[in-house]
C-alpha positions, 0 to 999 in steps of 0.5 A: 500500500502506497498512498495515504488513503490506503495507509489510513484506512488499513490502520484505522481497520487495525485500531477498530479491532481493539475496544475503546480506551485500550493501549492498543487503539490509542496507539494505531490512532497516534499513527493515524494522526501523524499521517493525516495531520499535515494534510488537514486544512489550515487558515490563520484565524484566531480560533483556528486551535480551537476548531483543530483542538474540536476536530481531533476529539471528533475523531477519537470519539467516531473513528471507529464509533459513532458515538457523537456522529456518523462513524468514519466511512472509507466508502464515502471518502478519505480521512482527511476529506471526512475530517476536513468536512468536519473542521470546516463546519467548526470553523464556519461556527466559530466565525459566525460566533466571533460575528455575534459577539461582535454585533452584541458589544456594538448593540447591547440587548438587556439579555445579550450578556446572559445568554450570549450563544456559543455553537460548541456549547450545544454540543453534549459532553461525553462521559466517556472521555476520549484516551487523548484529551485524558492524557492532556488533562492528566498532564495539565492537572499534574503540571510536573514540572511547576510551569504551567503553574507559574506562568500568569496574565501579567499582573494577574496571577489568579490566572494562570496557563493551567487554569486557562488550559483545564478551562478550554479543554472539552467542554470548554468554558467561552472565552466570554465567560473567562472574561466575565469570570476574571474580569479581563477582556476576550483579547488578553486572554485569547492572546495570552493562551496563544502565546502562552498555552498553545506552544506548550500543549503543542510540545506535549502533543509532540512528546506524546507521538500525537503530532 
């Protein structure tokens, strides 16, 4: 087997075999992820990550599955089409969310600020955590080495990279409501947790195999 497709598709028909959870998938479906991530869409927005972040638990979730959707099928297309298909969606909600929100701040409504309408939110958490993001929030509730921890907003050291991270971590809290939370705006927090969080999610990822 020589082209990508088929190289996903005979792993994913490895990966399925094991049950859920097990070392075994987790394994086949890292192989998976390093094979297909560098073809998947890519668009300098500033919630890009966050669709990306969506579209990778997405996959642990219905790979083999359809325990939040419709499970892959190699008869409709390849893994990057379907996972493409899927992290357009999310992107096309995030921006038309980010269009709400700003509609809101130049018009405010009474109720506008308590029912402000995040499309992701919609989504039902899972109980059964996908063995990906448990990891990631094992590592970041963990925090070894101390860093995440003591990294802050300036000036702000109630908020910190780990506390940002458990936060945005499936199902995510909205970035208004942080803002409200901690009384800091939209802006710096998202900034911060591109600079800040998002390199040291992205090295764990890498030292893990998942990237």
């Amino acid at each position: 087997m020589n082209t990508l497709e088929e190289r996903g598709d005979s792993l994913v028909t490895q990966a399925c075999q094991y049950p859920p959870g097990s070392a075994a998938r987790q394994k086949h479906l890292t192989k998976i992820i390093r094979l297909v991530a560098p073809k998947l869409w890519r668009e300098n927005t500033p919630y890009y990550q966050d669709a990306l972040q969506q579209t990778w638990i997405y996959f642990c979730q219905n790979i083999c599955e359809g325990r939040t959707g419709k499970a892959y099928d190699p008869d409709r297309g390849s893994i990057v089409t379907w996972l493409n298909f899927y992290l357009k969606k999310r992107l096309q909600d995030l921006s038309e969310d980010a269009r709400q929100r700003e509609k809101k701040i130049v018009t405010p409504k009474r109720d506008d600020y308590n029912e402000g309408f995040d499309p992701l939110e919609t989504i039902p958490s899972e109980p059964d955590v996908p063995p990906l993001l448990e990891q990631v929030k094992q590592w970041v509730e963990a925090d070894p080495d101390g860093e995440l921890n003591g990294i802050h907003i300036a000036n702000r050291p109630d908020v910190t990279a780990q506390i940002l991270i458990l936060r945005r971590l499936p199902p995510e809290t909205s970035w208004k409501d942080l803002a409200t939370e901690f009384n800091l705006s939209v802006s710096t927090l998202s900034s911060f947790y591109q600079r800040q969080c998002l390199p040291r999610l992205r090295k764990f990822g890498e030292s893990e195999g998942y990237l």
